[in-house]
N, C-alpha and C positions, 0 to 999 in steps of 0.2 A: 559553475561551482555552487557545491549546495552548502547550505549553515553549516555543515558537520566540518566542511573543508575549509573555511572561515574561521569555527573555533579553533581546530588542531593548527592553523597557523599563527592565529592569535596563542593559541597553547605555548607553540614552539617560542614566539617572542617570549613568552611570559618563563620558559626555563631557560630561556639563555643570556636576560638579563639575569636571572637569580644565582645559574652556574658563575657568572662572570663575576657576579657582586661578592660570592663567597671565595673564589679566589681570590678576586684583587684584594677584599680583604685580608684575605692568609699572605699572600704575598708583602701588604702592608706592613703585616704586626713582623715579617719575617726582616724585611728592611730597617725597619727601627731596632729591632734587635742588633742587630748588625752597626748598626749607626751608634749605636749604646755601646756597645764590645768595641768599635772603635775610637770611639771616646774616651773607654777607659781605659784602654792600651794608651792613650795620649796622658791620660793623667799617673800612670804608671809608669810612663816614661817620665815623666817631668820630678814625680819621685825619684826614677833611677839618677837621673842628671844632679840632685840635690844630693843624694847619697855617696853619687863620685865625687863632689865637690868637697861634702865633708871629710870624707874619709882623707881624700888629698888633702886635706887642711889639718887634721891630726896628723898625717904622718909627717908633713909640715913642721909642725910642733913638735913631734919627737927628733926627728933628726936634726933640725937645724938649730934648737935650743942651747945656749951656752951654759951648759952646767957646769962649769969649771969657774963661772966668774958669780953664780950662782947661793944663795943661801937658802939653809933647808926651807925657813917661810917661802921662799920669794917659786922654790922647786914645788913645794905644794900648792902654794896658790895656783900656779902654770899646769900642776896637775889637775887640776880641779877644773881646768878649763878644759882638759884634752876630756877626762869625764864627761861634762857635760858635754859636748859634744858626742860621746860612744853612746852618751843618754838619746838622745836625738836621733843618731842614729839606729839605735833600737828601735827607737817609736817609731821609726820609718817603717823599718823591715814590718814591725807588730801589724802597721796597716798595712802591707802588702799582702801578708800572709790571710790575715782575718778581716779586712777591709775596716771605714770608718774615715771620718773628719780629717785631712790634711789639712795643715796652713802655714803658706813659708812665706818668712819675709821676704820683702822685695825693695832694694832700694832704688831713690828716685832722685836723678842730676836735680836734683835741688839744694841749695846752701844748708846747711847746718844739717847735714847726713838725715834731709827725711823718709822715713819708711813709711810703705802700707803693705797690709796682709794679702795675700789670694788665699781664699779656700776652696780647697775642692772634694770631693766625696768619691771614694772607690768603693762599688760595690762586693759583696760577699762570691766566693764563687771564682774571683779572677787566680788560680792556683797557679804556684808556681812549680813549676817540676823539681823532682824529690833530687834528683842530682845537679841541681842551680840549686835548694835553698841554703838558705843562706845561714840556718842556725847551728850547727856546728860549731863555725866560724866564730859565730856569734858568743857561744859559750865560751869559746879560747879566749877570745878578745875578752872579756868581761873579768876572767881567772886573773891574767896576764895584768889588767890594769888595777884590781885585786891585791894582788903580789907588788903592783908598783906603790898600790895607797899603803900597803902594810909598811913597806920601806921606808914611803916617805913617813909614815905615821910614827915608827920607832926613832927613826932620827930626830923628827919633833920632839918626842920626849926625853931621849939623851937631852936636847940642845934646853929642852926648859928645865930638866935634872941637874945642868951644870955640867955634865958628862961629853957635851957633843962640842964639836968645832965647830969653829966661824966659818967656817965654809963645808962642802959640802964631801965627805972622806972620799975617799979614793977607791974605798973598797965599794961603797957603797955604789960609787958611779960606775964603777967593773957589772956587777950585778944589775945596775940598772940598764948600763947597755947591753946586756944577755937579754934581759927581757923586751929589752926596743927590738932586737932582733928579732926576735919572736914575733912581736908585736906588726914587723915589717912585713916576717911570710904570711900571716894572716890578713891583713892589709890586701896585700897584693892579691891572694886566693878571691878575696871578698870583690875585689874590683873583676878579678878574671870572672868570676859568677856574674857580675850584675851586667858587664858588657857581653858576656854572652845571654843574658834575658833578653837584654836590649835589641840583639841580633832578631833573638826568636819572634819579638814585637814587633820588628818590624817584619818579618816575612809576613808574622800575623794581621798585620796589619794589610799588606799588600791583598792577601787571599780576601781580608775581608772586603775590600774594596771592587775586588773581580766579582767577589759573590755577589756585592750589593749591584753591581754594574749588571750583571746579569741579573740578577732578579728584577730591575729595573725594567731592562730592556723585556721579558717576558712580562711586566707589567704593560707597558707600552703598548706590546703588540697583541695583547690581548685585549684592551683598551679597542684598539684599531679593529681587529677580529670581531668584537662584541658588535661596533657601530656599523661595521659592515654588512656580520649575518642580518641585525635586525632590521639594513637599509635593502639586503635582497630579501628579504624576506615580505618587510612591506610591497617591496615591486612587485612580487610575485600575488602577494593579495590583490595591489592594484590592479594588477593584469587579469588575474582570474576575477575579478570583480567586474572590470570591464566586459573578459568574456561573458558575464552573467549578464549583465545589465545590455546589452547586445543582443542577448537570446532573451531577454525580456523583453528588449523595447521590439524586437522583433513579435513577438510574442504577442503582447500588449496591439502592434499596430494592426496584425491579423483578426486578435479578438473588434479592434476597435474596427476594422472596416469591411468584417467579415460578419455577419448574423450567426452566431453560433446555432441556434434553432432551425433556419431552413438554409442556410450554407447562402444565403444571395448577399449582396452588398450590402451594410449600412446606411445606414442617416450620414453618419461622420463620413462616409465615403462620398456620400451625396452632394454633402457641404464640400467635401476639397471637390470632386470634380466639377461639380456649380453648373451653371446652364445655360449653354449657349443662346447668344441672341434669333438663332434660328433655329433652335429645339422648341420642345414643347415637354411639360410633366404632365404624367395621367396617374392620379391618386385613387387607389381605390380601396375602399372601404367595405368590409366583410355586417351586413347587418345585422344577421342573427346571429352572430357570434357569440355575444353575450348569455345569451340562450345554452346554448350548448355545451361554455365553461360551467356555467351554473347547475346548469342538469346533469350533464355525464361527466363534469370534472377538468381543471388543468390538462393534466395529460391525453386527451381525447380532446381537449382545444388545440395542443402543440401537435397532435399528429394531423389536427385538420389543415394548421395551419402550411404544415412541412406540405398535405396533397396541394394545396393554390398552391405553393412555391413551385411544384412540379409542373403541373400543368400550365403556369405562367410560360415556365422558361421553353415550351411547349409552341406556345403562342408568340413570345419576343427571344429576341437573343438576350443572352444569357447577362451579359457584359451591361445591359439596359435594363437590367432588373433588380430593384433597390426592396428589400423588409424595413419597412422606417418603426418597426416597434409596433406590437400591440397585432392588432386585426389589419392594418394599412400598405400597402404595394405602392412602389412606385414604378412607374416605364418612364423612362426618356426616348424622346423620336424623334426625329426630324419634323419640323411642321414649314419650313421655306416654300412659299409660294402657294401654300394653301389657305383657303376660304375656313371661316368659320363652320360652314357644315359639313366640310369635310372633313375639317378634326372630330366632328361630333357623331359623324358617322363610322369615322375607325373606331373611336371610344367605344362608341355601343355596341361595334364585332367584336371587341374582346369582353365587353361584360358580358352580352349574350354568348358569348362562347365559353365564358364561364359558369355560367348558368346552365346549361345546355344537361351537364349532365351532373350525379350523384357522386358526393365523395365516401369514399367510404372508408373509415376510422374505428381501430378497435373492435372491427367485427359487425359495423354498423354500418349502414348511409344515409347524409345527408345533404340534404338537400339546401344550400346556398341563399342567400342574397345579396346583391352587390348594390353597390351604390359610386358613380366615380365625379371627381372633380380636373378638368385641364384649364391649366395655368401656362402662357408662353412668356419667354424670352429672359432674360438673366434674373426674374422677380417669379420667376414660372412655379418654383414651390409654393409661398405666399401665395399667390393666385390662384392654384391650385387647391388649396388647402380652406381659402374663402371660398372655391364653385364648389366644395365638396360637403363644408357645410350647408350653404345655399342649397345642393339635393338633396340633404337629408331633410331638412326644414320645408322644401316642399315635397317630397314624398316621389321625388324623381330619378331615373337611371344615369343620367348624364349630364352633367351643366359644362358649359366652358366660358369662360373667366374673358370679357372682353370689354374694351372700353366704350362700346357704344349701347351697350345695352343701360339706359340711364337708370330705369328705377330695380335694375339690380347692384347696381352702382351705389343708390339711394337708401337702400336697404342696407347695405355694406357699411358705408360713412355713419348711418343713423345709431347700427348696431354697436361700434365701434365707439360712435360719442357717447353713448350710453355706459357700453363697458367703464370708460373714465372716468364719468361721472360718477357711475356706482363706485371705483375705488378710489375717488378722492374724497366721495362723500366717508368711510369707513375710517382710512386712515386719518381724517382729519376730524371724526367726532362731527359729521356734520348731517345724521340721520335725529330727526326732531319727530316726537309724536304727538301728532293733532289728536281732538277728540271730538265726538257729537254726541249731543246728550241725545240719548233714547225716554221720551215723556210716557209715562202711565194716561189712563181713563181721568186722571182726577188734575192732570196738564202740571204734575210734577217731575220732576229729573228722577228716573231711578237708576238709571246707569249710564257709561259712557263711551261707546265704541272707540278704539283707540285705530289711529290710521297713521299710518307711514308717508312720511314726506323727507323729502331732502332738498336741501337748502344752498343755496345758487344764488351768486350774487348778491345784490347788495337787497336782505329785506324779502327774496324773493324763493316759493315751493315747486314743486314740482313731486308726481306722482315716480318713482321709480318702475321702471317696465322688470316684473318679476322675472319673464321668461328668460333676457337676458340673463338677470341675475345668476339664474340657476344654469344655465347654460355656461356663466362664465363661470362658475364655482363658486362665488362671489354670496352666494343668498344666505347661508349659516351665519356670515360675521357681520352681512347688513340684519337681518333676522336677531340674531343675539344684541347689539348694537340696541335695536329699536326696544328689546325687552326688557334692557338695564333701563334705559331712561323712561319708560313708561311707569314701572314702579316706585323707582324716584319721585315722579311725577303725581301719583295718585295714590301718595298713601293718608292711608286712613278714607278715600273715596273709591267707592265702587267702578272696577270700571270690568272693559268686556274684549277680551285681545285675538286680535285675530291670528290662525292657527295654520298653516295647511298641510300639505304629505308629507314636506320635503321638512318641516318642524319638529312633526309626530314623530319621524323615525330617527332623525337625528339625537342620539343620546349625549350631544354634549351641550344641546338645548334642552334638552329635559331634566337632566343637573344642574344647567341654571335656572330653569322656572322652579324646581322643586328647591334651591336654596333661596329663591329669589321670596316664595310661598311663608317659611321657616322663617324669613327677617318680617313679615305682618306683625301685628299684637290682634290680638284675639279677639278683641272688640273691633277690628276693621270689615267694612264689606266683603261679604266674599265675591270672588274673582271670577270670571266668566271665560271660559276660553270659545268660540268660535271655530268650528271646524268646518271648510268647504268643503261639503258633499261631493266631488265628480268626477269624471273621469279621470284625473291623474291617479287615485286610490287604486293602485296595483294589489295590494294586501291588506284587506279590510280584518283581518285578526290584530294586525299592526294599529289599527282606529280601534279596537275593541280594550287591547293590553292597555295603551294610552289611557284612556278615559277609565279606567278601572286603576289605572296606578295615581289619577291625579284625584279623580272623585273621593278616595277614600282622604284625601286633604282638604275639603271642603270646598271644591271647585265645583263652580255650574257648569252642565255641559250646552252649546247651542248649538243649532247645526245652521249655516248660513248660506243663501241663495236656494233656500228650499223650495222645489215647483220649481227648479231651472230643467234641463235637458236631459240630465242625468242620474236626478234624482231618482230613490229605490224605497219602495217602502215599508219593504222588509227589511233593510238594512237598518232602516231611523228605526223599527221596532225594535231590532236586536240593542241599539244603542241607547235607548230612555232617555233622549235629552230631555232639561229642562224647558227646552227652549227651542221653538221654530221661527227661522226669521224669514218670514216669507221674500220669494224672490222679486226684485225689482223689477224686471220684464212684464210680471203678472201686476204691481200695484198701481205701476204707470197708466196701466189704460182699463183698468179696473170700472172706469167710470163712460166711457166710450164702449168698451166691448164688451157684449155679452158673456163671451168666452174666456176670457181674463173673471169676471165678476163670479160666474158659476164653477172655475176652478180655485178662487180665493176660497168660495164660500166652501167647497170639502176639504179644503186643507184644514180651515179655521174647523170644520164640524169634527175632523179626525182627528184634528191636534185634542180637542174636548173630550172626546170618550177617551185616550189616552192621559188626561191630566196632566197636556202638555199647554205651556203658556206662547202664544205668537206675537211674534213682532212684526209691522209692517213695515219696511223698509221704503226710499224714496218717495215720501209722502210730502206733495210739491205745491198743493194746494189745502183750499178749505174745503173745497168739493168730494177732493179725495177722502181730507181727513173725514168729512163726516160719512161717508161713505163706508170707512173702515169702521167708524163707532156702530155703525147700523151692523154690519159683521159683526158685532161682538170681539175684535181684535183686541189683545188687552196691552199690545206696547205700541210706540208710535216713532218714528225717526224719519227724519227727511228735511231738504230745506227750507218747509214752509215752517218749523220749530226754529230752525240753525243751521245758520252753515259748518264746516268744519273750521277749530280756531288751536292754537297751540295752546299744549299741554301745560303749559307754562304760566298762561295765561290765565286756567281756572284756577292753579295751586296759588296764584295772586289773591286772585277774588275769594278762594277758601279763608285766606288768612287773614283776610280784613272784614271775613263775618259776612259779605254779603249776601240777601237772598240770593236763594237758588231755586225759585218758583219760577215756569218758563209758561208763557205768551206766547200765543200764534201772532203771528205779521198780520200787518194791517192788510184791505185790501189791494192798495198803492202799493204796497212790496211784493204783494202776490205776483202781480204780473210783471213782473222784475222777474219773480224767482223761475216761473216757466222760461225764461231764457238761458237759465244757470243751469249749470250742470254738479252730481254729487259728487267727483272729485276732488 
C-alpha cells in the first residue's frame, strides 16, 4: 500500500467522523425539539386541567347558589366571584392562544391553608385548532355574565333608591335563571372543547414520544455505525500497513544482504552467516582502484567492480562470494586440515588468476592489482582484515593471519597500542608541544621548532608514530590539537611548526592556521611553517598554492630534512623558501666523512647564491658546531644547545623576564649528549 492509499483511508475516517457528527448533531437539535413540544403539551395540559376545574367551580356557583334566601348585596358580591373567576379563566385561554407566564396556586397539607405558586411558560406557536378554540364561547360567556352584572347592577340601585326589596324579586330571579341556562350550555360546549384538546394532546403526545424514540434509536445506531466503519476502517489500514511493512522489511532485508552494485552477498550477510571454526576468509583487495575512480570516473569504477564480481563467481561458488563495500571481496572455504601453506597457495591461484587477464570497462582495459589477506576460524574476518593490511604495508600478494608468526603478531599488538594511545591522547587533550631553540652565529635563540609529543602516565612523553596516525584517520585532529596549543603557547615568541602533505591539503587545518595567524598582534614574530620535502608529496601544485596562500600572511617558508633522499632541486627553486634546514643524516657525520662534509658544503654554497638562510639541524657536539661555523651555516639546533623541553615551560620563563641568551654545554655534558638521541 502506497501513501496515496493511506491518505484516502485516512480521508475516508476523516468524512465519516464529520458525516456522522453533522447528523447526530441534526438529530440532536431534532430530539430537543421534540422534548420541548412535549413539555409544552404537559404544561398545556395542566392548564387544560385548571380550566376544567374552574369552570366546574362557576358552574358550581351558579347552580347551586341559594338566591331565594339571598340579598341583592350578598347576590353581587357572589357575582363578583363567579367574575373573577371567568377573569381567570380568560387569562388562561389568552395564554393558550398567544402563549406567556402561567402561575397557579397550589395548596399545601399544611395548617393554616398554606399556598405556593408553580410558574410555567408556554411557548408562542402551540395553536390550537380553529374548531376547539375556545373564543366563541368565550365571547358568550362574557355577554351572558354582562347581562347578569347589569341585573345585578339595576337592583343595587332600586335597593339604594328605596325602590327595591329586601330580597331578591322574583322576576328578577326568572331572568337570572334564563341566563344561568345559558350560561350552563356554554359551560358545557367550553368543557366538550377543552376535553377534546386534551384527547388531541395526548395522541400528540404519544407520536411525539414514538418520534423521539425513533430518532433516538437512529441516533444510537449511527453512534454504533460511526465506531465501527472507523474501527474497520483502521483494520484495514492496519492490514495494508502490515502488508507494506512486509514488502519492505522484505525489501530492506534483500537490499541489506544483497550488494545492489555486483548482485553478491553483503557484509551484513557475512555478519549473520559468521565463520565457521573450520572455514577460513580470503579478503581481497583491488589496489589500483583508486586510480581509476579518480581518472575515468565513479561509473567506470562500478563497471570494473561488477567484472571482479563476475569473474569471482567464476573462480568460487557463488553462495561464498561476499562485496564487503568499497574495492574488497570476500571468499569463505573450507581450510580443515590444512597447513598454512596451503591456504597461502590457494590464495595466490585466485589472486594470480585474477590477475591473469584485462578487464575491460566502458570501452577500455585495465589491468588489475590485487592484494589479499586470510583470516581462520570464527575471528576469521578480523584476522583477515589485519593480514590484508599487513600486505599492503609490505608490498605483498598474500599474507595469512596465524598465531605463530611472532613478530607479525608484534607488529599487530604494537600498531593497535599505538592506535589507542593516539585516540586517548586526542579525546583527552593530552597532545602537549615541546620546543628547541634554533641559535644564530652570535649563540642567541632566534626561533623555536615546535615538536609533538603525548603524554602518558604520570610525568611521562613519548613521540607519536605519524604513519599510524594517518593510516588510522586519526592525524588531522592530533595535527590540529598540536596547533591550537602551540599558539597558545608562543605567543608573542617566534617559533617554527612543522608541516607535512597530509596538513598542506587538509583544508580544515588551513582554516585553522589562517584563524589561528589573524589572533597574533602585529608586533609578534612571524611564524615559520616547516614543510617535509619527500616522497609522500603526490601533488606538488598543492606545496605551491599553500605557501602562496599563507606567504601573502607573513609566514616564513622552511623546507625541512633538506639533502635527505628525496630531495629536488628544482622543486626548492620553484618554492623560494626562506629557509633550508639541512638534513640530519648529513650533519651527523659531517665531521668523520668526507662525503657528508662536501655535500653540506654545496647545499650551504647553493642556499647563498639563492639568498636562502640554512639551518643545521642535530648538532650534537662542539666539533660539529664549529665545523658548521667554518661552513658559513647561519642557524644551529641540536642537543649540544638543548634538548627538547615543554612548551609550557618557556611561556614560564617568558613571563618572569628571564634571559634568553643560550650556552653551549660544557665538555662533561658533551659526551653525555652523544649518547641522547633528538627525539
Amino acid at each position: 500500500m502506497n501513501t496515496r492509499g493511506i491518505l484516502l483511508v485516512m480521508l475516508s475516517v476523516l468524512v465519516i467522523v464529520g458525516a456522522s457528527w453533522t447528523v447526530q448533531r441534526e438529530l440532536t437539535r431534532q430530539i430537543d425539539q421534540l422534548r420541548m413540544a412535549k413539555r409544552q403539551i404537559e404544561i398545556r395540559n395542566i392548564i387544560y386541567t385548571d380550566l376544567v376545574a374552574c369552570l366546574h367551580h362557576c358552574k358550581a356557583l351558579l347552580f347551586q347558589a341559594p338566591l331565594s334566601s339571598m340579598t341583592p348585596e350578598m347576590f353581587h358580591h357572589y357575582l363578583r366571584r363567579i367574575y373573577q373567576k371567568f377573569e381567570k379563566t380568560r387569562e388562561a385561554f389568552r395564554i393558550l392562544e398567544h402563549g406567556g407566564e402561567y402561575r397557579r396556586v397550589v395548596p399545601l397539607n399544611l395548617p393554616e391553608h398554606a399556598q405556593y405558586r408553580e410558574g410555567y411558560r408556554l411557548a408562542k406557536g402551540m395553536e390550537i385548532p380553529p374548531q376547539l378554540s375556545p373564543a366563541p364561547q368565550l365571547q358568550l360567556l362574557k355577554e351572558k355574565i354582562g347581562t347578569l352584572d347589569r341585573l345585578v347592577s339595576g337592583l343595587l340601585k332600586k335597593e339604594i333608591s328605596g325602590e327595591g326589596e329586601a330580597r331578591v324579586p322574583l322576576e328578577f330571579r326568572r331572568r337570572l335563571a334564563t341566563v344561568v341556562k345559558e350560561l350552563d350550555a356554554i359551560y358545557r360546549r367550553l368543557i366538550e372543547n377543552i376535553n377534546q384538546m386534551l384527547y388531541l394532546d395526548e395522541k400528540a403526545t404519544k407520536k411525539i414520544v414514538q418520534e423521539r424514540d425513533r430518532l433516538s434509536a437512529w441516533q444510537r445506531n449511527l453512534r454504533i455505525f460511526t465506531v465501527s466503519a472507523i474501527l474497520v476502517l483502521v483494520l484495514l489500514l492496519g492490514l495494508l500497513s502490515i502488508r507494506r511493512l512486509t514488502r519492505l522489511n522484505g525489501e530492506l532485508s534483500r537490499r541489506l544482504y544483497r550488494d545492489a552494485l555486483t548482485g553478491l552477498k553483503s557484509r551484513a550477510a557475512l555478519e549473520e552467516r559468521g565463520v565457521g571454526a573450520q572455514e577460513g576468509v580470503l579478503l581481497i583487495d583491488i589496489l589500483n582502484f583508486r586510480e581509476i575512480n579518480d581518472l575515468y570516473g565513479m561509473r567506470t569504477g562500478d563497471e570494473v567492480l561488477r567484472r571482479v564480481a563476475r569473474r569471482l563467481e567464476k573462480l568460487c561458488r557463488q553462495e561464498d562470494l561476499y562485496h564487503l563495500g568499497g574495492n574488497t571481496f570476500a571468499v569463505v572455504f573450507p581450510v580443515e586440515k590444512m597447513e598454512t601453506e596451503e591456504i597461502e597457495r590457494i590464495a595466490t591461484e585466485k589472486i594470480n588468476a585474477l590477475q591473469k587477464e584485462a578487464y575491460l570497462a566502458k570501452g577500455m582495459a585495465f589491468y588489475l592489482r590485487f592484494c589479499a589477506g586470510v583470516g581462520e576460524g570464527e575471528q576469521g574476518v578480523d584476522r583477515a582484515m589485519i593480514a590484508l593490511d599487513e600486505a599492503k604495508q609490505r608490498n605483498l600478494s598474500v599474507v595469512v593471519y596465524h598465531e605463530g608468526n611472532r613478530d607479525f603478531l608484534q607488529r599487530i599488538r604494537g600498531t593497535r597500542s599505538m592506535q589507542h594511545l593516539i585516540h586517548e591522547a586526542i579525546s583527552q587533550e593530552r597532545v602537549e608541544p615541546f620546543v628547541q631553540p634554533i641559535i644564530d652565529r652570535e649563540g642567541n635563540r632566534s626561533n623555536y621548532e615546535m615538536l609533538m609529543r603525548i603524554r602518558y602516565g604520570n610525568g611521562l612523553y613519548m613521540l607519536p608514530d605519524f604513519e599510524v596516525a594517518i593510516a588510522s584517520r586519526l592525524y588531522g585532529m592530533l595535527s590540529r590539537q598540536m596547533i591550537r596549543k602551540s599558539f597558545a603557547c608562543m605567543k608573542g615568541l617566534p617559533m617554527s611548526l612543522n608541516l607535512n602533505y597530509e596538513d598542506i591539503r587538509d583544508e580544515e587545518t588551513n582554516r585553522l592556521l589562517e584563524e589561528l595567524l589573524r589572533s597574533r598582534e602585529e608586533e609578534d614574530p612571524p611564524v615559520t611553517f616547516e614543510i617535509l620535502e619527500n616522497v609522500s608529496i603526490t601533488d606538488f601544485q598543492v606545496v605551491e598554492r599553500f605557501i602562496d596562500r599563507f606567504r601573502s600572511q607573513g609566514v616564513k617558508i622552511a623546507i625541512d630534512d633538506f639533502g635527505s633522499d628525496y630531495s629536488n632541486l628544482f622543486r626548492i627553486l620553484k618554492l623560494s623558501p626562506d629557509y633550508l634546514k639541512i638534513d640530519g643524516s648529513l650533519i651527523r657525520h659531517i665531521v668523520e666523512t668526507p662525503e657528508a662534509y662536501e655535500a653540506v658544503r654545496s647545499i650551504v654554497a647553493y642556499a647563498k647564491n639563492l639568498g636562502i638562510k640554512t639551518v643545521a639541524e642535530y648538532v650534537r657536539n662542539h666539533t660539529t658546531y664549529r665545523q658548521c661555523l667554518e661552513l658559513d651555516i647561519d642557524y644551529f639546533q641540536g642537543f649540544y644547545f638543548h634538548r627538547p623541553f615543554p612548551a609550557s615551560a618557556l611561556r614560564t620563563a617568558v613571563e618572569r623576564q628571564e634571559p634568553q641568551e643560550e650556552k653551549p654545554f660544557s665538555e662533561k655534558s658533551e659526551k653525555r649528549n652523544e649518547k641522547g638521541s633528538n627525539v
